[in-house]
Biotite code that builds the C-alpha atoms (Angstrom):
import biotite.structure as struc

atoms = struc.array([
    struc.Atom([134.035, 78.272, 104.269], chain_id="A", res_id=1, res_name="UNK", atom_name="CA", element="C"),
    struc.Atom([134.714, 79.948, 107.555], chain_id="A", res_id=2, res_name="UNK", atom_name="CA", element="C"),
    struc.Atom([132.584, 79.784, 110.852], chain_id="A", res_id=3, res_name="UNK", atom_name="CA", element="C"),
    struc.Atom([132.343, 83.299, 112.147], chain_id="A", res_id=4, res_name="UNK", atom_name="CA", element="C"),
    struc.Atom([132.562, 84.186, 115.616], chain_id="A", res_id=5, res_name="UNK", atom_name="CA", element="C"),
    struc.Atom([133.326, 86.575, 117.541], chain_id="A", res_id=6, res_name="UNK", atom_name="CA", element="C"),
    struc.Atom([136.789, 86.322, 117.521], chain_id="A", res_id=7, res_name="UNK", atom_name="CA", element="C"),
    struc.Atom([137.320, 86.292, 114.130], chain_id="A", res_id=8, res_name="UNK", atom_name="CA", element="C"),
    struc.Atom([137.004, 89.155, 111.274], chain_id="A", res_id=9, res_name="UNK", atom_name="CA", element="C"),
    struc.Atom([134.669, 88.818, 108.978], chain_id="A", res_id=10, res_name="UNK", atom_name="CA", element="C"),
    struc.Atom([136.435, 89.182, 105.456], chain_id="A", res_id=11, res_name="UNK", atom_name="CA", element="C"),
    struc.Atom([133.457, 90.398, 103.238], chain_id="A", res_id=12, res_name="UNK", atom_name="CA", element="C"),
    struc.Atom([132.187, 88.799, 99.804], chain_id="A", res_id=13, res_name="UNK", atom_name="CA", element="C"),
    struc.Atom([133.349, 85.116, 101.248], chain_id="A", res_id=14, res_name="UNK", atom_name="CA", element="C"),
    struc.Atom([131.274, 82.357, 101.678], chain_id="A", res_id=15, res_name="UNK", atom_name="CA", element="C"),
    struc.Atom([130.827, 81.790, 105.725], chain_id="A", res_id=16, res_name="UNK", atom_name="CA", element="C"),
    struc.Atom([129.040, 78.514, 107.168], chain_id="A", res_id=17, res_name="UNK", atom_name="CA", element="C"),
    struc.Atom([128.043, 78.130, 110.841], chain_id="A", res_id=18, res_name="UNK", atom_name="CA", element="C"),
    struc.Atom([126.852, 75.406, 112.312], chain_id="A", res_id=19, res_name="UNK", atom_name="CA", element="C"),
    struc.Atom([124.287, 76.504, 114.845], chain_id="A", res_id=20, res_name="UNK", atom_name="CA", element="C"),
    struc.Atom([123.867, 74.466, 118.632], chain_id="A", res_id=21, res_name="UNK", atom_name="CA", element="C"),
    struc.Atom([120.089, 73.981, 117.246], chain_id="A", res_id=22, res_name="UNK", atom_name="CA", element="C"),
    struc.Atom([121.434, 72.056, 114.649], chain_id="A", res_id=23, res_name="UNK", atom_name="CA", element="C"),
    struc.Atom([121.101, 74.378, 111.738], chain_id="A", res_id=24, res_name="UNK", atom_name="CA", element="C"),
    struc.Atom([124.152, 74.678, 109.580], chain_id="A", res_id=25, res_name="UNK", atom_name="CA", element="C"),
    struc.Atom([123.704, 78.223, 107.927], chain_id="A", res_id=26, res_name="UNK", atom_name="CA", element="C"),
    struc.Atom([125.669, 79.485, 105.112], chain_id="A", res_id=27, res_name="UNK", atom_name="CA", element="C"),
    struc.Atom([125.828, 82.434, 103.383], chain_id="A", res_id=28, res_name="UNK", atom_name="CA", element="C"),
    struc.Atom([127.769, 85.516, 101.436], chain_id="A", res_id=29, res_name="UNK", atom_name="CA", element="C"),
    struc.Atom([128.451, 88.724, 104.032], chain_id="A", res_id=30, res_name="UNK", atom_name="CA", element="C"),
    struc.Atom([128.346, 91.701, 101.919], chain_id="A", res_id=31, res_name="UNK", atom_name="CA", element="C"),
    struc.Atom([129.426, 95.299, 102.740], chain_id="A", res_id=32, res_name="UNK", atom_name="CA", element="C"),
    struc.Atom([127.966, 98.404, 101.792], chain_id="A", res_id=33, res_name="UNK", atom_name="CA", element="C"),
    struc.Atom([129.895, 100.812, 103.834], chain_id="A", res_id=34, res_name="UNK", atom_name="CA", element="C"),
    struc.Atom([131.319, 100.942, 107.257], chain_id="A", res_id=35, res_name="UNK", atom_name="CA", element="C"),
    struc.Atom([128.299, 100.252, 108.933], chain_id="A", res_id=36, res_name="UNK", atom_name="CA", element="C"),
    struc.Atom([126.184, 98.212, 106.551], chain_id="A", res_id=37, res_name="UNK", atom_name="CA", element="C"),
    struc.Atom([125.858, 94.558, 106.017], chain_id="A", res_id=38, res_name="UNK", atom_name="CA", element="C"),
    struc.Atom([123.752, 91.660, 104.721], chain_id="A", res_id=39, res_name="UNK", atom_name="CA", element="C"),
    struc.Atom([123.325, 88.745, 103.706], chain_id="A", res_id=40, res_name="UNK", atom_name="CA", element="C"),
    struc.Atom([121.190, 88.425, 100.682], chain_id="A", res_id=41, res_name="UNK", atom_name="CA", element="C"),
    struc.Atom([120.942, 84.751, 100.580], chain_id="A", res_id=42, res_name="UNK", atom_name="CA", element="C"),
    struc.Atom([121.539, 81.774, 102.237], chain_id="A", res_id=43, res_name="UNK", atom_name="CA", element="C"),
    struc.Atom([121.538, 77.946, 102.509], chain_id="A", res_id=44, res_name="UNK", atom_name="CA", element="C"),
    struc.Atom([120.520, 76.202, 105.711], chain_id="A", res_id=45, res_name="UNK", atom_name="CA", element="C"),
    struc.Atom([120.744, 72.330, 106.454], chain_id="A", res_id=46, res_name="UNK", atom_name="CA", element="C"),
    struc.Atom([119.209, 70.632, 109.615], chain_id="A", res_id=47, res_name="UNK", atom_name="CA", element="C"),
    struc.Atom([119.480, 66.732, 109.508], chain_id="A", res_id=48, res_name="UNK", atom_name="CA", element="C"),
    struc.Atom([116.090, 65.870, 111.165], chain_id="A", res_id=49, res_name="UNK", atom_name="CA", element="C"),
    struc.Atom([114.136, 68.948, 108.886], chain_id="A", res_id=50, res_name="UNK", atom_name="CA", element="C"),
    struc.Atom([115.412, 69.328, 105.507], chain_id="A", res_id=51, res_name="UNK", atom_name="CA", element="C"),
    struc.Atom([116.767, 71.987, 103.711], chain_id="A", res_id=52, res_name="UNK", atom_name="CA", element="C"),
    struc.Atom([116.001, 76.103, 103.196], chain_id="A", res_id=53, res_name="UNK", atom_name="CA", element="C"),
    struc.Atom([117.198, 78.599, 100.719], chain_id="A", res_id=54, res_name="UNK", atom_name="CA", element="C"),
    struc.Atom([116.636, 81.859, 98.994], chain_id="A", res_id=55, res_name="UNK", atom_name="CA", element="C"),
    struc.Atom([116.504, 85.273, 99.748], chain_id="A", res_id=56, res_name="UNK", atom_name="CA", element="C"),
    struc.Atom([114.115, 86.168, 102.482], chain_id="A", res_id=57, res_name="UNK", atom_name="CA", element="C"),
    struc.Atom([113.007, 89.406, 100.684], chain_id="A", res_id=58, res_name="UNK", atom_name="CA", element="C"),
    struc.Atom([111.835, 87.913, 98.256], chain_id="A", res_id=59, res_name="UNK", atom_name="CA", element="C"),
    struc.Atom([111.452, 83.704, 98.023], chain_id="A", res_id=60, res_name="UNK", atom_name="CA", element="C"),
    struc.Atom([112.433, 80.642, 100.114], chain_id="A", res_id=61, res_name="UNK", atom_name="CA", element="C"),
    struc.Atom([112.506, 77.375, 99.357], chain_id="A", res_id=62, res_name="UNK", atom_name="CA", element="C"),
    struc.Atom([111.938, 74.414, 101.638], chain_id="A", res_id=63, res_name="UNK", atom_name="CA", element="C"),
    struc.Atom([112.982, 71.126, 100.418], chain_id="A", res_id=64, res_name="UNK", atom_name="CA", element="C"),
    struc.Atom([111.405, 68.610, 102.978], chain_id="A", res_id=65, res_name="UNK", atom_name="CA", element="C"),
    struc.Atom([108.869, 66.149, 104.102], chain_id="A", res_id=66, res_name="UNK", atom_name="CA", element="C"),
    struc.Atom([106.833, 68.226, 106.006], chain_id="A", res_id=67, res_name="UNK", atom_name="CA", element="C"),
    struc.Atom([108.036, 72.061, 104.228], chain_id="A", res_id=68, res_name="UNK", atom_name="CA", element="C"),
    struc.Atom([105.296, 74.188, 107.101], chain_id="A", res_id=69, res_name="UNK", atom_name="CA", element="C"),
    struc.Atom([107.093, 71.713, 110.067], chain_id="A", res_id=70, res_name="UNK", atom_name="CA", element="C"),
    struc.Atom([110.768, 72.826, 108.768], chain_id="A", res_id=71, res_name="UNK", atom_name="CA", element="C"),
    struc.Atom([110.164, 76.435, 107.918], chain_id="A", res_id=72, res_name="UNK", atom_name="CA", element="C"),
    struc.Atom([108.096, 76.823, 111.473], chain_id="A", res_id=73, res_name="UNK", atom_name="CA", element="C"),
    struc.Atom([111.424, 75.171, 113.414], chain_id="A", res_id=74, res_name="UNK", atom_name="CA", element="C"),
    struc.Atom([113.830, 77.384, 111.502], chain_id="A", res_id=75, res_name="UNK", atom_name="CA", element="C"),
    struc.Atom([112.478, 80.451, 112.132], chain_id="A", res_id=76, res_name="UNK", atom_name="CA", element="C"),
    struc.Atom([111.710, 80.142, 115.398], chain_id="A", res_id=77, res_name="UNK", atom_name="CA", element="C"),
    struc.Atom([115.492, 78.922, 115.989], chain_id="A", res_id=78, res_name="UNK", atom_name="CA", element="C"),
    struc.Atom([116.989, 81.591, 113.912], chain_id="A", res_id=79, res_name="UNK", atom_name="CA", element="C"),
    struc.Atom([114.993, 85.033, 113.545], chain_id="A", res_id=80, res_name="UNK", atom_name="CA", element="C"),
    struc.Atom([115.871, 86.625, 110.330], chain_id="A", res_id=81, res_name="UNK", atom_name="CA", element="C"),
    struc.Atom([114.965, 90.039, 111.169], chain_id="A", res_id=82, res_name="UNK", atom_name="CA", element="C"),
    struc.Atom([117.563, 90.023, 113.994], chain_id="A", res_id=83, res_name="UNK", atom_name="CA", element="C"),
    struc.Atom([119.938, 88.246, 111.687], chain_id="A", res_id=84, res_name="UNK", atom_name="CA", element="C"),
    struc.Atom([123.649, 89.552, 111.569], chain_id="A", res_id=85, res_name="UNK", atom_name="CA", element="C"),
    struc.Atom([127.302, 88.852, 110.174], chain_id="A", res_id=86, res_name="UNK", atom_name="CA", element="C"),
    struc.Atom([128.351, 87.082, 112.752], chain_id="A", res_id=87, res_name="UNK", atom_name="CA", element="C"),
    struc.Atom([124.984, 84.596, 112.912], chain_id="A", res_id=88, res_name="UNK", atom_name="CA", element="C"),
    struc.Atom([126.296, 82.710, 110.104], chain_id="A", res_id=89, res_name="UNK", atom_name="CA", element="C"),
])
């Protein structure tokens, strides 16, 4: 796994993992459609103190945790999915 940034291409259908300064570690598959289209269709996301998310935001999550509503609340409001790019993992 690779942690994107801005200095780095992104090589498409490779596994990238970021760790994030909130203390999310997000990792994920960057696919390309075209030249100007990319997603990620699902991802994994660890936070020591909250647990663990994954799944496909379009269609199911899950939330393994003590308190699931607590963990899902802290990563969304830390990492905004519909803003999410390539180069946020």
């Amino acid at each position: 796994m690779g942690d994107v940034t801005n200095k780095k291409k992104i090589v498409y259908d490779k596994l990238y993992s970021r760790n994030h300064k909130n203390g999310w570690i997000i990792s994920g598959e960057i696919y390309a459609f075209d030249a100007y289209i990319t997603c990620v269709t699902f991802i994994t996301a660890f936070h020591k103190s909250y647990g663990i998310i994954y799944g496909n935001f379009s269609e199911e999550i899950i939330v393994v945790s003590d308190n699931p509503d607590k963990t899902l609340f802290h990563f969304l409001d830390n990492n905004m999915p519909l803003v999410w790019n390539g180069w946020d993992i």
